[in-house]
PLY file of the C-alpha trace (Angstrom):
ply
format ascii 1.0
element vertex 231
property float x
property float y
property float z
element edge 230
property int vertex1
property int vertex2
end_header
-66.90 39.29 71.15
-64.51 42.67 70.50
-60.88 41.47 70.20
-58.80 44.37 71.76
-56.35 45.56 69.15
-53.43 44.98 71.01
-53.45 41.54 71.27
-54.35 41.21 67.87
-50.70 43.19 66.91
-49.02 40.91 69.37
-50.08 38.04 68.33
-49.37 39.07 64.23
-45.84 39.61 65.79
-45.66 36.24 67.56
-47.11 34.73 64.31
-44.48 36.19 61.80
-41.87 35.28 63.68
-42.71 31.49 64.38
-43.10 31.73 60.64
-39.78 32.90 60.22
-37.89 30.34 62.68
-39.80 27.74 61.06
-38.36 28.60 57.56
-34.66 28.94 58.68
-35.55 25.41 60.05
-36.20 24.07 56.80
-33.95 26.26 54.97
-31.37 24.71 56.94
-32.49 21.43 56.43
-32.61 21.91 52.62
-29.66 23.62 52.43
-27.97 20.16 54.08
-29.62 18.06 51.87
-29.16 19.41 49.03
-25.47 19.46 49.50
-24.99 16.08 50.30
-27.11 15.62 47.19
-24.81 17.48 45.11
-21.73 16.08 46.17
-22.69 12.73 45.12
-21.07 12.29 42.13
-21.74 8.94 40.59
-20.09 8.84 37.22
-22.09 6.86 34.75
-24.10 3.91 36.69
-21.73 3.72 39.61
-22.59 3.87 42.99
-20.35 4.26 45.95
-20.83 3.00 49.38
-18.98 3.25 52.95
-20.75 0.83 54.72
-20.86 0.73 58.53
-22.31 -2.66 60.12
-23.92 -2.74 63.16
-21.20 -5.00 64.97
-18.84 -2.07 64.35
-17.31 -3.75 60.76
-16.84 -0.96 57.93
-16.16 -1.54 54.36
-16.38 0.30 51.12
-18.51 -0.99 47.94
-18.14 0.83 44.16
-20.75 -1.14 42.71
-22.55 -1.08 39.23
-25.24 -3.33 37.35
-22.17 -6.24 36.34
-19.78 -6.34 39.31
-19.14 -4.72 43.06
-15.76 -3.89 44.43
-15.55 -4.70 47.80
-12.72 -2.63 49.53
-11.84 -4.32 53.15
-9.83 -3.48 56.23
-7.11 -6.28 54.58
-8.18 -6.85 50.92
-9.96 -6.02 47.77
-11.62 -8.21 45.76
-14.20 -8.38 42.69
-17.69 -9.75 42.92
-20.04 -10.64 40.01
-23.62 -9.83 39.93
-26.01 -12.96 40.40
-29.67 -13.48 40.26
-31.86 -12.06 43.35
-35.26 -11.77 44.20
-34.97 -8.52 45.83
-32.23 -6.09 45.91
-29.16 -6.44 44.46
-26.64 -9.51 44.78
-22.78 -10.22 44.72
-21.01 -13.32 44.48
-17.56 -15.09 44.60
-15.98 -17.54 46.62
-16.63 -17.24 50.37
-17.86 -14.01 49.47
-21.46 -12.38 48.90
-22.83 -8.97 49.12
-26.17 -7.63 49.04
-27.45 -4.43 49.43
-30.98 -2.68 49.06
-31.05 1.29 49.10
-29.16 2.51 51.19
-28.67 -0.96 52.99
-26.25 -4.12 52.78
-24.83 -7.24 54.22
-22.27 -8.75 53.60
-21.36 -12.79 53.89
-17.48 -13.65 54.34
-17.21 -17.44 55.21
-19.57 -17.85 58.06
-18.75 -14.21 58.79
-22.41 -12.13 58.35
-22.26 -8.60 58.80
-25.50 -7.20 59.49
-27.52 -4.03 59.14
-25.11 -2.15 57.18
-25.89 1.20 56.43
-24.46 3.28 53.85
-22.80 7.00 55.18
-23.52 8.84 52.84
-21.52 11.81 54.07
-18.06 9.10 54.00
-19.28 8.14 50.64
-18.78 11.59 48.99
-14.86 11.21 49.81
-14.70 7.81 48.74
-16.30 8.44 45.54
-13.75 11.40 44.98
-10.40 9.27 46.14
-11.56 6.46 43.58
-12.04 8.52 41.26
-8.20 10.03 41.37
-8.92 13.38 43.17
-5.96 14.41 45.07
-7.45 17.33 47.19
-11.13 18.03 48.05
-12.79 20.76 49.88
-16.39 22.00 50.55
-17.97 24.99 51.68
-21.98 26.49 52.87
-24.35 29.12 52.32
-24.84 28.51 49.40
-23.38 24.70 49.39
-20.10 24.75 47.23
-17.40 22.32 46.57
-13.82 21.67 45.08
-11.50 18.83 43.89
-7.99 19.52 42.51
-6.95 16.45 40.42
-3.10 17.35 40.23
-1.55 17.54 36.45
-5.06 17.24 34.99
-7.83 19.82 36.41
-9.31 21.57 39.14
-13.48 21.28 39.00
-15.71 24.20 41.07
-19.37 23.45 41.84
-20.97 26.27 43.25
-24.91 27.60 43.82
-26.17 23.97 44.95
-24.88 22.43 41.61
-26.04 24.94 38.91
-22.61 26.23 37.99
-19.96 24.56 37.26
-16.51 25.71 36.42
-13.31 23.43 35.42
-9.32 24.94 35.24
-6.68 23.21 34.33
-4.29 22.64 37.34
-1.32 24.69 37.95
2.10 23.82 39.61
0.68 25.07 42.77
2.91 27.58 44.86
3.92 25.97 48.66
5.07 28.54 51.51
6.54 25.87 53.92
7.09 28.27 56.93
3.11 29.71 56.60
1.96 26.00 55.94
0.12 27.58 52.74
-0.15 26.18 49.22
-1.98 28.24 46.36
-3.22 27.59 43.11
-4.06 30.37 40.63
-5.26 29.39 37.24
-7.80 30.77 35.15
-9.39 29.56 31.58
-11.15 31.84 28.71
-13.42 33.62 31.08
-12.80 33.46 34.77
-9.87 33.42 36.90
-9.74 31.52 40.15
-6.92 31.24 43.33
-7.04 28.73 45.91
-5.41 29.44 49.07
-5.14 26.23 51.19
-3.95 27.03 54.77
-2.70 24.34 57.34
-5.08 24.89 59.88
-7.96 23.08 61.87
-11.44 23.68 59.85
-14.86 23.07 61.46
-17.24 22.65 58.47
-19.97 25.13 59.92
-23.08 22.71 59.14
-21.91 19.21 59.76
-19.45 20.60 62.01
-17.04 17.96 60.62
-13.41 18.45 61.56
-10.83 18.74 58.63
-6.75 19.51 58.45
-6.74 22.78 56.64
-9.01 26.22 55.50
-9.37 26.86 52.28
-10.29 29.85 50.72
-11.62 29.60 46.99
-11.88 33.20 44.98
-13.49 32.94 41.52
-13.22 35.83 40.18
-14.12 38.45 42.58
-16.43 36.03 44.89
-14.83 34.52 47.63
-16.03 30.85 49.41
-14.58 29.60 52.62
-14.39 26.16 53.64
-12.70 23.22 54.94
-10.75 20.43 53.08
-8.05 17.66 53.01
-5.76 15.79 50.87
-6.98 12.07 49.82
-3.93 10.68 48.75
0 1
1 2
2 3
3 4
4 5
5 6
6 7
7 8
8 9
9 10
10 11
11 12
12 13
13 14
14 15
15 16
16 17
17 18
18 19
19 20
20 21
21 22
22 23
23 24
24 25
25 26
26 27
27 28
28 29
29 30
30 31
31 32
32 33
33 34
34 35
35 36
36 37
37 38
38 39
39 40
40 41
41 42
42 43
43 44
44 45
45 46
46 47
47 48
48 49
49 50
50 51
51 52
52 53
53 54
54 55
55 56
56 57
57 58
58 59
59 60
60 61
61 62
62 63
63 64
64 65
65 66
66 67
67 68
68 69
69 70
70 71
71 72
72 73
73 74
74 75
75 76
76 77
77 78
78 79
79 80
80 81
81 82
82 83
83 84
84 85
85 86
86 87
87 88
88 89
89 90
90 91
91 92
92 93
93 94
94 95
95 96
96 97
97 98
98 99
99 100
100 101
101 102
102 103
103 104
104 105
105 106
106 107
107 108
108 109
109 110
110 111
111 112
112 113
113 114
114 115
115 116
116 117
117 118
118 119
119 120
120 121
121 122
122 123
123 124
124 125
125 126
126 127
127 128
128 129
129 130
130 131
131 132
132 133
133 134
134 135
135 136
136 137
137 138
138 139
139 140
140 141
141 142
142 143
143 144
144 145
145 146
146 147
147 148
148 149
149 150
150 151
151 152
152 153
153 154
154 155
155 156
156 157
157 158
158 159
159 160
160 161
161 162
162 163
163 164
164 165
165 166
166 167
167 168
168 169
169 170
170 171
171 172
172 173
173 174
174 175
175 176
176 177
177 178
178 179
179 180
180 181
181 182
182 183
183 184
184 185
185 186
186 187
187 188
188 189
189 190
190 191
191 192
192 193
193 194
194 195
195 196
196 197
197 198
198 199
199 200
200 201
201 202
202 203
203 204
204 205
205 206
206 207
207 208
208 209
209 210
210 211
211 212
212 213
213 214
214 215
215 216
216 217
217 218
218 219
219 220
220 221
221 222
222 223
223 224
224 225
225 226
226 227
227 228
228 229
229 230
């Protein structure tokens, strides 16, 4: 059977470019996990948690292999770790918290909150906000992010995680009447500005809304992105 040479170029045309949509596809799906990846940062053997329950009940955990801090709507307290068969268990008073992978309940009284799954997305800012950052902002293609610790340093993780770049924070420079704050620093071999700019920001994969652009130039490179203040 003679295959007429036409259809044989058409269809090498049709092939290469399902190849090509199917590549962006997982391009784009790497390049979004990867970043959430990256912007876990568990210090040590901490984990962080935002926890949302199935009955609408949201809490925060920052657990580790001796204790979990539970962080309420109306409270904090401090749970020790107790024996369990599987997963791993919390205990003190009327209180008891378990969670598995990304998974928890949590037992207050004769309160049970169910099927509470850890958002990982919420848990990147909670991590950062314990962990003192004052101002955070992230950025795509390639996945990028920044968190200005004021009086101490500002910390630049670019190219999915492979560099990293740390300044020590400047008394940053605030134009009231263009709602604009910048910081320009530089250490012994790069300089970097950050231009934060009151104004909406759609984060272009999540498509997360934040209060302000930021633009981020390190050196001569320049990142966009969106951000917001955690304290």
């Amino acid at each position: 059977m003679q295959v007429n040479k036409q259809t044989i170029f058409y269809a090498n045309i049709i092939g290469f470019i399902l190849l090509l949509l199917v590549g962006c596809m997982r391009a784009t799906g790497q390049d979004e996990s990867i970043k959430t990846d990256i912007l876990l940062q568990n210090q040590s053997n901490q984990r962080i948690g935002v926890y949302e329950c199935s009955n609408g009940f949201t809490f925060t955990a920052r657990i580790d292999d001796e204790s979990a801090w539970l962080f309420l709507p109306n409270k904090t307290v401090r749970l020790a770790h107790v024996p369990s068969g599987s997963g791993a268990k919390y205990s003190k008073d009327q209180f008891t918290f378990w969670s598995k992978g990304e998974e928890a309940q949590l037992e207050i009284d004769d309160n049970l909150y169910r099927n509470c799954k850890n958002n990982r997305a919420k848990a990147i800012w909670e991590n950062a906000k314990l962990n003192g950052i004052d101002f955070r902002a992230v950025g795509n293609e390639p996945a990028w992010y920044l968190e200005i610790e004021k009086g101490n340093k500002i910390v630049l993780i670019i190219n999915y995680g492979q560099d990293r770049y740390e300044f020590a924070t400047p008394e940053a420079v605030i134009d009231i009447p263009a709602r604009k704050t910048i910081y320009e620093t530089q250490n012994d071999t790069n300089h970097l500005t950050v231009v934060i700019r009151g104004r909406r920001c759609r984060d272009s994969m999540s498509g997360e809304s934040f209060e302000t652009q930021v633009t981020v130039t390190l050196d001569r490179r320049e990142f966009q992105g969106c951000g917001r203040a955690l304290h």
